[in-house]
SEDREN-973769 format. One record per residue: x, y, z of N, C-alpha, C in turn; residue number from 1. Coordinates in pm, whole numbers. Example, Ala and Ser with C-alpha at 12.3 -4.5 7.8 and 13.67 -1.06 7.14 Angstrom:
2
{{1319; -569; 780}; {1230; -450; 780}; {1320; -330; 780}; 1} {{1285; -225; 708}; {1367; -106; 714}; {1290; 3; 787}; 2} 
END
This chain:
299
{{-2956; -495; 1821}; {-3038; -395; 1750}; {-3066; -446; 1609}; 1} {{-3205; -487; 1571}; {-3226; -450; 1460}; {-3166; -384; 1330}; 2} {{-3194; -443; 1209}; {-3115; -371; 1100}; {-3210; -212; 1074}; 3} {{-3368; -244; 1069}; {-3418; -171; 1074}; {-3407; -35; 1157}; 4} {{-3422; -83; 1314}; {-3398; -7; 1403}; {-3292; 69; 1356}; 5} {{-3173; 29; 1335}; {-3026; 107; 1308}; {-3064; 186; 1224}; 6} {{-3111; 169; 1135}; {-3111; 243; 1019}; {-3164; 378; 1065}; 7} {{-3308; 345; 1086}; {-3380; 464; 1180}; {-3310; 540; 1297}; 8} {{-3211; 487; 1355}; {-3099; 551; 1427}; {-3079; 629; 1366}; 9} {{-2959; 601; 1244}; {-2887; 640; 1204}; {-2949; 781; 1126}; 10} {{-3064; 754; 1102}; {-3149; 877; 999}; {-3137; 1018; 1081}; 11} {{-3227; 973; 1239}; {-3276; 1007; 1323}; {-3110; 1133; 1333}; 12} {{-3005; 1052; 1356}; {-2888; 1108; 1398}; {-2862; 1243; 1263}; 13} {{-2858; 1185; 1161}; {-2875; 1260; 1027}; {-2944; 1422; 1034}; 14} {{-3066; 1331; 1065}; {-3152; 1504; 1078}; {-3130; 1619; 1203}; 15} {{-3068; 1521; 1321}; {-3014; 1627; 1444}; {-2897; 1672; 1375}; 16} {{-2806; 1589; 1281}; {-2685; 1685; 1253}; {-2737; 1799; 1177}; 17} {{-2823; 1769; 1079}; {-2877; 1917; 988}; {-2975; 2008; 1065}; 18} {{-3036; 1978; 1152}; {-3107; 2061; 1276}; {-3006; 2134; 1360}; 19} {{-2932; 2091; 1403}; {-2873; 2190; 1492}; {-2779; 2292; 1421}; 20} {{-2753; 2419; 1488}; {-2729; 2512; 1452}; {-2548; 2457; 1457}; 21} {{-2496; 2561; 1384}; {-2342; 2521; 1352}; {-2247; 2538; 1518}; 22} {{-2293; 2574; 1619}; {-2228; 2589; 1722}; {-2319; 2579; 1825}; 23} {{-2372; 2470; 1799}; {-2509; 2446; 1936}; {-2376; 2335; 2007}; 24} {{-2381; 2369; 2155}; {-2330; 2312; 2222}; {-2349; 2160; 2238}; 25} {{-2267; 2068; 2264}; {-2279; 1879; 2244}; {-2321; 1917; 2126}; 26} {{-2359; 1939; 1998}; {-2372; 1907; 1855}; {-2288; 1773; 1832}; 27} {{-2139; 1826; 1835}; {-2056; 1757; 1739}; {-2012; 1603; 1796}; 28} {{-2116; 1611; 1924}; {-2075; 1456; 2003}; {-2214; 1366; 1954}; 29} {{-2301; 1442; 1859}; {-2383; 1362; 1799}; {-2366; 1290; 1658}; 30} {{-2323; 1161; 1713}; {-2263; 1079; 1575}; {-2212; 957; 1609}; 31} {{-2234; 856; 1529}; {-2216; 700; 1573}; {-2104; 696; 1528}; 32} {{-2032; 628; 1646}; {-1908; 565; 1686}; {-1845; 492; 1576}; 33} {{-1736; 472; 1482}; {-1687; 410; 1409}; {-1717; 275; 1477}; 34} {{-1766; 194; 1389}; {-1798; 99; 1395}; {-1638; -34; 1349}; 35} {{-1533; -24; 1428}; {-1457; -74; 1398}; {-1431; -205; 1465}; 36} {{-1474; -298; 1543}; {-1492; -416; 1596}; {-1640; -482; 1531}; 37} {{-1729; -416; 1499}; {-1815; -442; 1459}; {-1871; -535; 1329}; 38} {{-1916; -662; 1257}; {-1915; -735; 1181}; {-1920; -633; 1024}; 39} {{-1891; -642; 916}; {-1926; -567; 834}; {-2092; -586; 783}; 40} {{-2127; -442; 767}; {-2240; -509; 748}; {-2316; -368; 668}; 41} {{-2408; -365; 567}; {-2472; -273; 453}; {-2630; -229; 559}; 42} {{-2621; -91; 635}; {-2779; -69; 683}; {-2836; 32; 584}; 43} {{-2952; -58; 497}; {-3007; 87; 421}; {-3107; 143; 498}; 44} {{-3122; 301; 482}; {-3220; 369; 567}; {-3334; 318; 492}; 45} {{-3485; 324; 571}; {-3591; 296; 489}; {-3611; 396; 390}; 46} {{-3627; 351; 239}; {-3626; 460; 114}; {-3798; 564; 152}; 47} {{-3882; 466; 240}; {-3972; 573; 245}; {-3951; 706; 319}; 48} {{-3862; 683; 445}; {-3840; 774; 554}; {-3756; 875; 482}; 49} {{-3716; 878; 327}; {-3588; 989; 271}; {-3632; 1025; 192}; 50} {{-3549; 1184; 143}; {-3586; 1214; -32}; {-3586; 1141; -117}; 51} {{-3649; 1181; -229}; {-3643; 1103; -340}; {-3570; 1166; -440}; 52} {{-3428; 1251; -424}; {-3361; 1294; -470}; {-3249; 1142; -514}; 53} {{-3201; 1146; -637}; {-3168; 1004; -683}; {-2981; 1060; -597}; 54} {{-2896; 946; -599}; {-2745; 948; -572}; {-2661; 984; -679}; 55} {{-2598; 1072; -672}; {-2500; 1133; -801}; {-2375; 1171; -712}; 56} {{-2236; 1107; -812}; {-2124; 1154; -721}; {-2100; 1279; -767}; 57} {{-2143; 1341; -868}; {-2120; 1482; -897}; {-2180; 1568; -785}; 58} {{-2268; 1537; -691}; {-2350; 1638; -613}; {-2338; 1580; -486}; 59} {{-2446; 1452; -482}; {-2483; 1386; -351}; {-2366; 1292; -318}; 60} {{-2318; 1237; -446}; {-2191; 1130; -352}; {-2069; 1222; -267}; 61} {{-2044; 1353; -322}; {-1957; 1447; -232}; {-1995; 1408; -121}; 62} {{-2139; 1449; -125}; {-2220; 1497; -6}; {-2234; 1345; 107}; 63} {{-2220; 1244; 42}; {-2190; 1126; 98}; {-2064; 1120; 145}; 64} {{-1974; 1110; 82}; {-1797; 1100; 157}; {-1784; 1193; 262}; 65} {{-1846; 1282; 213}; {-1834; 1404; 355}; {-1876; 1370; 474}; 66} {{-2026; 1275; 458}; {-2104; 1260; 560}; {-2027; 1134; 634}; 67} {{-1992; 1027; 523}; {-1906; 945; 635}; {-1837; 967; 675}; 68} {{-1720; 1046; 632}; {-1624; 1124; 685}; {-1646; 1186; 795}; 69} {{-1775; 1260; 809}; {-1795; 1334; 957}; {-1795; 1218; 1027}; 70} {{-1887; 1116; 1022}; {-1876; 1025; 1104}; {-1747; 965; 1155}; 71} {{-1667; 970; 1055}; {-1535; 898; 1133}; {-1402; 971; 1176}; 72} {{-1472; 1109; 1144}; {-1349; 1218; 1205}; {-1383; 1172; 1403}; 73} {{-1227; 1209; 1434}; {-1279; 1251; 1604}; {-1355; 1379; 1626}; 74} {{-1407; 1369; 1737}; {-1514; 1462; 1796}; {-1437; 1598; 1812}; 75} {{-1320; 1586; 1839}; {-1250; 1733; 1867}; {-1185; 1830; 1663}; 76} {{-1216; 1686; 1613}; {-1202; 1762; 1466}; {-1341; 1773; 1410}; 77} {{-1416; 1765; 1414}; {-1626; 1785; 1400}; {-1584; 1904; 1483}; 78} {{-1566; 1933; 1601}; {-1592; 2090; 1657}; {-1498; 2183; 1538}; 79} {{-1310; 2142; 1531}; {-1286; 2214; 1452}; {-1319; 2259; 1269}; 80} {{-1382; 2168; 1246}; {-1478; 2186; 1187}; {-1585; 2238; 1108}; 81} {{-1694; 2291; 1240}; {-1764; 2354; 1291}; {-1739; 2522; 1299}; 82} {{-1648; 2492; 1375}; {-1596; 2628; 1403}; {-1556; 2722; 1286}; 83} {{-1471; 2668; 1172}; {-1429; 2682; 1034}; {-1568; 2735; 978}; 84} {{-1633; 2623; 980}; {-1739; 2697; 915}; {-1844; 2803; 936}; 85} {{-1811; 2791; 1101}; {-1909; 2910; 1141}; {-1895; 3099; 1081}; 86} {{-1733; 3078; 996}; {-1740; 3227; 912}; {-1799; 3237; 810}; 87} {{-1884; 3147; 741}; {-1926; 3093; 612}; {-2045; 3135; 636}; 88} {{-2115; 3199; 547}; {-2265; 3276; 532}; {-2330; 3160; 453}; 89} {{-2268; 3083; 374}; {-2329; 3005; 259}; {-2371; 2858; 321}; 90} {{-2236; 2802; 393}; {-2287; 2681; 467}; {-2301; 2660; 599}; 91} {{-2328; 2631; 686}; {-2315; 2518; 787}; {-2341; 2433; 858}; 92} {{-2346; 2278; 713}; {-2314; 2176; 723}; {-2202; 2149; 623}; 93} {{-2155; 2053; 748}; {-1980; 2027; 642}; {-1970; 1941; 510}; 94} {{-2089; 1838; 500}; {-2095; 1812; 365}; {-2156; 1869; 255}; 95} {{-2248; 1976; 279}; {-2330; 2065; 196}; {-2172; 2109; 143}; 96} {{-2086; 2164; 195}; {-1948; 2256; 167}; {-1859; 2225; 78}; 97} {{-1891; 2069; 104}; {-1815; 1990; 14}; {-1831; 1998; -145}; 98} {{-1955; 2083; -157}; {-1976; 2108; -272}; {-1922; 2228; -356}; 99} {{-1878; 2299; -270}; {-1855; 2526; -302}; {-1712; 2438; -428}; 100} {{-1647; 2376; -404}; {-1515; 2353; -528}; {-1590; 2319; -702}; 101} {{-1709; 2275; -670}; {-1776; 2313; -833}; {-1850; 2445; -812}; 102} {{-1918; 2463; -752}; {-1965; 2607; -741}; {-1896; 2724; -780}; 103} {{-1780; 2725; -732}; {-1675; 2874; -785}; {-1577; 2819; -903}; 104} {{-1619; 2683; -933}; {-1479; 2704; -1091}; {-1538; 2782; -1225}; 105} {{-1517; 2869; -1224}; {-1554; 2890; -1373}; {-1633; 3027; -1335}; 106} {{-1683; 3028; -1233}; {-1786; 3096; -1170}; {-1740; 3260; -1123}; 107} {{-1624; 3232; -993}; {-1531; 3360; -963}; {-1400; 3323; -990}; 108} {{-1332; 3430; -1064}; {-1212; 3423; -1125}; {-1101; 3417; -999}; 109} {{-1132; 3468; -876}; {-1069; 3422; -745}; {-999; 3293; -765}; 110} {{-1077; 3175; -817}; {-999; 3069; -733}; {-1001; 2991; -913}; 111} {{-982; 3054; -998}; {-929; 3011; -1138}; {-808; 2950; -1162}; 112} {{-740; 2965; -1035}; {-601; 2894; -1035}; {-642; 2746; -1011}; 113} {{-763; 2720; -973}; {-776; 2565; -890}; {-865; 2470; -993}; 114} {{-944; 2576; -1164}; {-976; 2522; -1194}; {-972; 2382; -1287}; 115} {{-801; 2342; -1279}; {-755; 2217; -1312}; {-750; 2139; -1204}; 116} {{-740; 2174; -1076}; {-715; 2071; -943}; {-797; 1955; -924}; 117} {{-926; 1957; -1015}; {-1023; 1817; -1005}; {-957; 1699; -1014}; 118} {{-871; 1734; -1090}; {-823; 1600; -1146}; {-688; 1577; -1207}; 119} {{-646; 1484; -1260}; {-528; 1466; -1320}; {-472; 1364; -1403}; 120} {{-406; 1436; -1502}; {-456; 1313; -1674}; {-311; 1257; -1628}; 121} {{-313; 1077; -1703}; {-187; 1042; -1717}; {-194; 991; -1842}; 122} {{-52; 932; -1874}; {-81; 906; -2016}; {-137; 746; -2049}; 123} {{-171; 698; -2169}; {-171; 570; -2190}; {-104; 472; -2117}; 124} {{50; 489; -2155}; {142; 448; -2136}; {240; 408; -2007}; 125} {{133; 473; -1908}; {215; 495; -1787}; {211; 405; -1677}; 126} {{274; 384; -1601}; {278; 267; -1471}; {265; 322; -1364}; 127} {{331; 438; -1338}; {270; 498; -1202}; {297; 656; -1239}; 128} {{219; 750; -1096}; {211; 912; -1150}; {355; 973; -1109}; 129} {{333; 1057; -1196}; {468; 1148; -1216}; {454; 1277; -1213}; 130} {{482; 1378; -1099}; {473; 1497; -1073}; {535; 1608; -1162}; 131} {{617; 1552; -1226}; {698; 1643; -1344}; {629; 1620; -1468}; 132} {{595; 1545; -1495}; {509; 1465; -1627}; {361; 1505; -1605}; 133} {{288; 1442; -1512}; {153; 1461; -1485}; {78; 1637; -1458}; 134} {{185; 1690; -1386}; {121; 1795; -1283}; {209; 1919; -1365}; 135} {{339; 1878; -1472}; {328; 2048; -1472}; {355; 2132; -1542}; 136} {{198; 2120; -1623}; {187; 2194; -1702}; {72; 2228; -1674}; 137} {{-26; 2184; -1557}; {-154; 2215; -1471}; {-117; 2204; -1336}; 138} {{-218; 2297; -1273}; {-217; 2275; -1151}; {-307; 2191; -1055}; 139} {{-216; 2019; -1036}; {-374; 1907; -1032}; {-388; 1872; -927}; 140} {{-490; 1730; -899}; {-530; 1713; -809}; {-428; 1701; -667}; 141} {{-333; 1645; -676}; {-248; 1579; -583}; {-181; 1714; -553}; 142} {{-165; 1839; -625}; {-76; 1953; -548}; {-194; 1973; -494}; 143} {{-266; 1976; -506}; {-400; 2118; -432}; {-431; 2022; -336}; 144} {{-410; 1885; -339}; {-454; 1840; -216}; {-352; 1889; -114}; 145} {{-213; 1857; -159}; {-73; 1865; -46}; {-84; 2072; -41}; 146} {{-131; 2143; -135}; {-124; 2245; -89}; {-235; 2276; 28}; 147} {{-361; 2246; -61}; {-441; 2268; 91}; {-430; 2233; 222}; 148} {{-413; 2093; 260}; {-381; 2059; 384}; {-264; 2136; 399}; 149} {{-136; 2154; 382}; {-42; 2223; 403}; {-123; 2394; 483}; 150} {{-204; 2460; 412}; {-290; 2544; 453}; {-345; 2558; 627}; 151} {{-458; 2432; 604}; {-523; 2387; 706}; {-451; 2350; 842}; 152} {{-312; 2281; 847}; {-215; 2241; 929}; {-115; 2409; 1007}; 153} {{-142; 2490; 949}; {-100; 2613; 1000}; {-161; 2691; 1047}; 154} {{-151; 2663; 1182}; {-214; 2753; 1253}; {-262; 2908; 1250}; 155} {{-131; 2957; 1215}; {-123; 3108; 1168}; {-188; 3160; 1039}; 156} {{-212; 3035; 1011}; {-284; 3106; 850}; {-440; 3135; 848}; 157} {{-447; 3306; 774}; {-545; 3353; 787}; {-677; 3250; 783}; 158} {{-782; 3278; 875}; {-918; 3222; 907}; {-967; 3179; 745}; 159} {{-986; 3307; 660}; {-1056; 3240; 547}; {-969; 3162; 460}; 160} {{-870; 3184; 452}; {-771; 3099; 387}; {-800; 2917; 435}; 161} {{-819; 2882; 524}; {-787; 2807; 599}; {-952; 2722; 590}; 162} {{-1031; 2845; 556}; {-1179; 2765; 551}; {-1179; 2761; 378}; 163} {{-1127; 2809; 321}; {-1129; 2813; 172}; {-1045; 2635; 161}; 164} {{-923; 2639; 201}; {-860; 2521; 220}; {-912; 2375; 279}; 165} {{-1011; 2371; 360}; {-1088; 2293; 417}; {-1186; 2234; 309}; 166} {{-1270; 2333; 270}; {-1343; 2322; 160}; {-1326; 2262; 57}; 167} {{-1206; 2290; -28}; {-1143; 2254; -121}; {-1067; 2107; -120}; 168} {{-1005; 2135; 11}; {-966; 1943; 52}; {-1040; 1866; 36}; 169} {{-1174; 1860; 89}; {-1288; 1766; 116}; {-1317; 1744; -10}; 170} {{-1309; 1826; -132}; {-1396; 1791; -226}; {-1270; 1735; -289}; 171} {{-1195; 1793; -308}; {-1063; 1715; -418}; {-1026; 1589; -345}; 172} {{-1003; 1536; -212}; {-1010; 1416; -177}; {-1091; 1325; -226}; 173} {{-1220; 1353; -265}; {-1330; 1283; -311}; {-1289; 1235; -443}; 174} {{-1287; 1386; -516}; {-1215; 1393; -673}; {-1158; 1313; -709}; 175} {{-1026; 1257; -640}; {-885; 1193; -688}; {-965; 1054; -697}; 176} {{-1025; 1033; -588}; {-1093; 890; -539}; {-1198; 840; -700}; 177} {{-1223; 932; -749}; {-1322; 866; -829}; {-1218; 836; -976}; 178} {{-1251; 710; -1044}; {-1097; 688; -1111}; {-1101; 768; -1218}; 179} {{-1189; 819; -1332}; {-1251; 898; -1416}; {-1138; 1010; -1396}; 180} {{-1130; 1061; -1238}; {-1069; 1212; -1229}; {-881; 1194; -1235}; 181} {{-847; 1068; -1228}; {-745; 1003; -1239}; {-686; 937; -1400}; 182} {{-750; 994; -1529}; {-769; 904; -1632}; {-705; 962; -1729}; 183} {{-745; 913; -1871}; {-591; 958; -1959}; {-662; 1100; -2001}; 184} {{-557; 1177; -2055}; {-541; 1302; -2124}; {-597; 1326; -2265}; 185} {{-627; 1217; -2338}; {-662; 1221; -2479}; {-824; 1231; -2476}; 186} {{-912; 1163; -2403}; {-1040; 1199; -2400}; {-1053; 1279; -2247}; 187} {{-947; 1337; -2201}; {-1024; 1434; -2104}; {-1054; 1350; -2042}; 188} {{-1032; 1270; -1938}; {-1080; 1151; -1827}; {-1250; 1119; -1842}; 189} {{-1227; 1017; -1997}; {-1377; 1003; -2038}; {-1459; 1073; -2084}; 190} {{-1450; 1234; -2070}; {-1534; 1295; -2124}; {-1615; 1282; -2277}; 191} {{-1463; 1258; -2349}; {-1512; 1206; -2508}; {-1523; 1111; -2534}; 192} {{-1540; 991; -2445}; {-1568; 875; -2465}; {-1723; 870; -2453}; 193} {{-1762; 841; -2585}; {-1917; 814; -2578}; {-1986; 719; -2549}; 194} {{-2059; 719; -2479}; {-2106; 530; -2442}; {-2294; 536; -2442}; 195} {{-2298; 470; -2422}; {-2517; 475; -2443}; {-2499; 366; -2286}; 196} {{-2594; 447; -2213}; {-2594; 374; -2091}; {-2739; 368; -2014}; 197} {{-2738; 239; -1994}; {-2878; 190; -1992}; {-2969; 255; -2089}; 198} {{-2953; 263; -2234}; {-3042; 297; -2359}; {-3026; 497; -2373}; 199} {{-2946; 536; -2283}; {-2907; 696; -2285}; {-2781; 714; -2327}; 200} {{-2754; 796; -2476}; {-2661; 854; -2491}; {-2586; 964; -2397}; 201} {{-2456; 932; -2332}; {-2378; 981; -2239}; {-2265; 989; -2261}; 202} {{-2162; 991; -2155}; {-1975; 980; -2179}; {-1954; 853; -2039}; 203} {{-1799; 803; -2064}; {-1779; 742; -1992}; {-1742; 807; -1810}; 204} {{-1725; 955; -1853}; {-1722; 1013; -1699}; {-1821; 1020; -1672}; 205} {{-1923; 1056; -1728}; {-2040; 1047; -1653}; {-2110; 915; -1576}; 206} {{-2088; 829; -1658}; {-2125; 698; -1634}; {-2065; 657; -1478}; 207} {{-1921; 733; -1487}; {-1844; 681; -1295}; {-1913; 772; -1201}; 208} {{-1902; 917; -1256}; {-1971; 1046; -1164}; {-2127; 1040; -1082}; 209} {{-2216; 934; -1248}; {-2363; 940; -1202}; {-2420; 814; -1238}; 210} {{-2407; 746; -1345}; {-2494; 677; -1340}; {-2484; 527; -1323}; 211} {{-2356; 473; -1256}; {-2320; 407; -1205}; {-2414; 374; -1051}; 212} {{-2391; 496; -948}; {-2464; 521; -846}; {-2621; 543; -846}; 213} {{-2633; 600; -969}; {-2764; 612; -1004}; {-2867; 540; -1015}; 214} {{-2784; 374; -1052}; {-2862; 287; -1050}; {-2862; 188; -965}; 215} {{-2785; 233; -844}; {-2750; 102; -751}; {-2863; 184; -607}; 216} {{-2856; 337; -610}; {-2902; 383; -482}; {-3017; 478; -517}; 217} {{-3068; 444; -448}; {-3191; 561; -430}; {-3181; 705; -420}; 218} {{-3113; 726; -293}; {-3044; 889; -239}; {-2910; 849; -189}; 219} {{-2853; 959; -161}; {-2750; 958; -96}; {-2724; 926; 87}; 220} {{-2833; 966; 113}; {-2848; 906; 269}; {-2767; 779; 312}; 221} {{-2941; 673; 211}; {-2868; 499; 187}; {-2751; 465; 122}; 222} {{-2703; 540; 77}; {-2573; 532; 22}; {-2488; 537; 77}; 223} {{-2465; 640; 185}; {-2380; 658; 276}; {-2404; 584; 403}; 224} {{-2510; 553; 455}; {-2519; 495; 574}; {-2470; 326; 494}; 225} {{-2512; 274; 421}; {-2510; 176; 322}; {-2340; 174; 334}; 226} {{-2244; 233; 296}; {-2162; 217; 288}; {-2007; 255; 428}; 227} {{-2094; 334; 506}; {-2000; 370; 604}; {-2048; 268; 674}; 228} {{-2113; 157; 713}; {-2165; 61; 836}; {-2061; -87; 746}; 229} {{-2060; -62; 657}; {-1956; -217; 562}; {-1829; -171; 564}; 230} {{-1754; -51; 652}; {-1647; -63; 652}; {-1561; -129; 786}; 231} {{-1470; -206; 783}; {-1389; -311; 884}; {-1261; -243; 917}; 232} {{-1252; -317; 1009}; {-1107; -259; 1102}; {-1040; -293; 1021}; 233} {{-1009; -417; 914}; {-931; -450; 841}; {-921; -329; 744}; 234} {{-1040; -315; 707}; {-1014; -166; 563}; {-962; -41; 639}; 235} {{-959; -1; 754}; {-920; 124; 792}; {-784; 117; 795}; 236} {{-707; -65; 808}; {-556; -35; 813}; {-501; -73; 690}; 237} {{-580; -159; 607}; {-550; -113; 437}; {-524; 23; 402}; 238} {{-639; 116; 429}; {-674; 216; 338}; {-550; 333; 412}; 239} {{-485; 295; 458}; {-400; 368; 587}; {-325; 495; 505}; 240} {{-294; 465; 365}; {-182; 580; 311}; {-265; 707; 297}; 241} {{-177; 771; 343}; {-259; 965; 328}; {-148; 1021; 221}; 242} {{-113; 953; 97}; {-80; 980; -25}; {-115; 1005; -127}; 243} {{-190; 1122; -143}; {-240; 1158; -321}; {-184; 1088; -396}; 244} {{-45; 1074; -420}; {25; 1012; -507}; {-48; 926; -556}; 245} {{-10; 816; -415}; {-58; 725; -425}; {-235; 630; -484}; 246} {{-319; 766; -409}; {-459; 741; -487}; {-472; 774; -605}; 247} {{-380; 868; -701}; {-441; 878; -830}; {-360; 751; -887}; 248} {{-247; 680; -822}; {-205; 544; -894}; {-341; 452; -880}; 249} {{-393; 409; -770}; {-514; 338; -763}; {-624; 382; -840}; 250} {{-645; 490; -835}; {-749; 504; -987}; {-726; 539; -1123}; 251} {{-620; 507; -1073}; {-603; 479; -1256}; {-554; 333; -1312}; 252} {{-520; 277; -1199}; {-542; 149; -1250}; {-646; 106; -1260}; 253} {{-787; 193; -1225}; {-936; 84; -1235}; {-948; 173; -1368}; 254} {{-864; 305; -1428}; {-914; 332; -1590}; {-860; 225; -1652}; 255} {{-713; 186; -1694}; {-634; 105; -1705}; {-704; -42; -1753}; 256} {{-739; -66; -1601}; {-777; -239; -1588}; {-931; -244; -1674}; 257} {{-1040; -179; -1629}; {-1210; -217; -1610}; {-1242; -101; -1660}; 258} {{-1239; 90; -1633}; {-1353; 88; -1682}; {-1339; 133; -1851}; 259} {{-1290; 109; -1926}; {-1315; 85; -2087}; {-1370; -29; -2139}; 260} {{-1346; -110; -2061}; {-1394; -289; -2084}; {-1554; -257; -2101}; 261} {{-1608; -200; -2216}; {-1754; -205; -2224}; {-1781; -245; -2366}; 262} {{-1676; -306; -2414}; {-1729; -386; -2558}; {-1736; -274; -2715}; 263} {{-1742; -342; -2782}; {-1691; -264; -2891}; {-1860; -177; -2902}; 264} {{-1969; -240; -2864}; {-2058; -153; -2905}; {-2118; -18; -2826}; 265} {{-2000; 18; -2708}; {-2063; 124; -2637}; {-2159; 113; -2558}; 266} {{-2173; 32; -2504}; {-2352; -15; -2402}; {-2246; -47; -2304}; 267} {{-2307; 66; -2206}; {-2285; 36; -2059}; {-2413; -15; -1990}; 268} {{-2431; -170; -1954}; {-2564; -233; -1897}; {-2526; -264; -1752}; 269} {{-2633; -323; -1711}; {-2613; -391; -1605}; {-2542; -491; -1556}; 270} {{-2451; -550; -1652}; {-2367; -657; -1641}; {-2209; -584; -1622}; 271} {{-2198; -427; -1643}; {-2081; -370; -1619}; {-2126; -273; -1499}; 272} {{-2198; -253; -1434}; {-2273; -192; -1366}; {-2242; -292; -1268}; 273} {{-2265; -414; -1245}; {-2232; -518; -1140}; {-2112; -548; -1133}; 274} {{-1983; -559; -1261}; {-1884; -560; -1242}; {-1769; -437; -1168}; 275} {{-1854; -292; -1197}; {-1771; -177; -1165}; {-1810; -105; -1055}; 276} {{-1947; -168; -983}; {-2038; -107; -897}; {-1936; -99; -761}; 277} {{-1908; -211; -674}; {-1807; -267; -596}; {-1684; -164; -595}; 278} {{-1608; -122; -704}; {-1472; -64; -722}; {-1529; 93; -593}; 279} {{-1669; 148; -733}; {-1711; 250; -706}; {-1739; 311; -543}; 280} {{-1806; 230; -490}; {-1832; 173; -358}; {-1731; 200; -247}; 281} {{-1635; 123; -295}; {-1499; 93; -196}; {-1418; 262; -254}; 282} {{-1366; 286; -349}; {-1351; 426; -345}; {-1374; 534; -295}; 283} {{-1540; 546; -288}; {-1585; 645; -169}; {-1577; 613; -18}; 284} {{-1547; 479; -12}; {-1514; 465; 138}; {-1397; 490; 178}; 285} {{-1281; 453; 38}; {-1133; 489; 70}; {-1183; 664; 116}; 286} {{-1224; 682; -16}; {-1212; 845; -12}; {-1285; 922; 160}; 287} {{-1349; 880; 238}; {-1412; 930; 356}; {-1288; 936; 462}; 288} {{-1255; 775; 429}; {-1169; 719; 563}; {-1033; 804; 580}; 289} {{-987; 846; 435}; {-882; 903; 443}; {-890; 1032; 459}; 290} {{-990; 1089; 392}; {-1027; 1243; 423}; {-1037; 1270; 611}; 291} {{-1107; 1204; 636}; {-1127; 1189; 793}; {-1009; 1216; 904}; 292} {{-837; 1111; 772}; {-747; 1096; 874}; {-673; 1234; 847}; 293} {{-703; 1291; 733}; {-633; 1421; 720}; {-644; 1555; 774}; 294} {{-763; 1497; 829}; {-851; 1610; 912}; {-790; 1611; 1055}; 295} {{-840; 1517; 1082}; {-760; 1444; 1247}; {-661; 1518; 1221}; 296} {{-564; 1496; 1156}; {-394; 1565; 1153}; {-378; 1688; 1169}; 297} {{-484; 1758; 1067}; {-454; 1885; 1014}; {-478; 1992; 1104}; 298} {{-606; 1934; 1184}; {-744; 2055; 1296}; {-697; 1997; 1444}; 299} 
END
């Protein structure tokens, strides 16, 4: 098959998942096969055949991890799923959902307990995360992940609880994954770090959240098909740990290592854009592959 052809597959498959209704029967057996014997390889959809809505991990890259993620959940966790969401008036599609954890912070005082869970500061100084140190004096990313799934894994626990918990996983899995949400405490993980990027005054979170992606992808579609077809059997048994812990240590070693490395004059160009693009990339793929396996477990 063609690279082309695939691509157009893959679109084709895209729009039957957002066409069909949340409990149309065979739905959730519509979706390409993890491609895990398969050579690694980048299929972009044709940019004419898609929106021209640009890629942002604040919005659309969610909406990307989610989507590979559906792809590489099993078929019997896509129904459970499905089903979850079929009490939901607001969504159903499972990566649209992935979005409701910015939607209600700040928004309904309901879930104000979660509005530190994005993320989680460490200090300068530190070598790896520390749950007594890091987490508590907020309530961060790595509890709300182990609380939610904890949620989702119980059967007995009330329906909306359980879709509130779903919801919230998917997106804070993403969260931890991006290293920004993993970063130190003194500028707020980049926030007050000012940088001018590509000739726009910005912050350095923004720069990981948007405009990093912003300038490598068109939409989020090619982004995601782009990046779920380059993942290898080898990366699925790398990426194997289902440890929060463990991922906010990995992104914070890319605050740590690379992303401050932008020179004393604040210009984030294209020459750090090619160096940090790759990290960015492989993050949201960690972040799918593992979301995927937590799902498998949990549904």
């Amino acid at each position: 098959m063609s690279r082309n052809t695939l691509a157009l597959f893959l679109l084709t498959i895209t729009l039957t998942l957002w066409a069909a209704p949340a409990g149309a029967a065979g739905a959730a057996s519509v979706v390409p096969a993890p491609m895990v014997t398969a050579p690694a390889m980048a299929v972009p959809v044709p940019a004419a055949a898609l929106p021209a809505t640009p890629a942002l991990w604040g919005r659309d890259g969610h909406k990307a991890i989610c989507l590979m993620a559906w792809w590489e959940m099993e078929p019997r966790t896509r129904q459970a799923v499905r089903t979850l969401l079929a009490d939901d008036v607001a969504f159903d599609r499972f990566m649209e959902s992935c979005l409701w954890a910015d939607q209600v912070r700040g928004a309904d005082p309901a879930y104000d307990r979660y509005t530190t869970a994005h993320y989680v500061n460490l200090p300068r100084d530190a070598t790896a995360f520390n749950l007594e140190r890091d987490c508590g004096e907020t309530f961060c990313a790595v509890e709300a992940i182990t609380e939610t799934l904890a949620t989702l894994e119980r059967p007995g626990a009330p329906r909306a609880e359980r879709l509130d918990a779903l919801k919230f996983l998917a997106h804070f899995v993403g969260d931890l994954h991006q290293p920004m949400h993993a970063g130190y405490g003194f500028d707020r993980g980049g926030n007050d770090t000012a940088v001018t990027a590509f000739g726009e005054p910005t912050n350095l979170h923004r720069v990981w959240d948007y405009v990093l992606i912003e300038q490598t992808y068109p939409d989020w579609i090619d982004m995601a098909t782009h990046l779920y077809f380059d993942i290898s059997a080898s990366d699925r048994e790398a990426w194997n740990s289902l440890n929060p812990a463990r991922w906010a240590e990995e992104s914070y070693t890319v605050v740590r290592e690379t992303a401050y490395d932008f020179g004393s004059s604040g210009e984030v160009d294209d020459a750090y854009r090619a160096k940090n693009i790759i990290t960015v990339e492989t993050r949201m793929q960690m972040a799918a592959f593992r979301l995927a396996r937590l799902l498998d477990g949990a549904l």
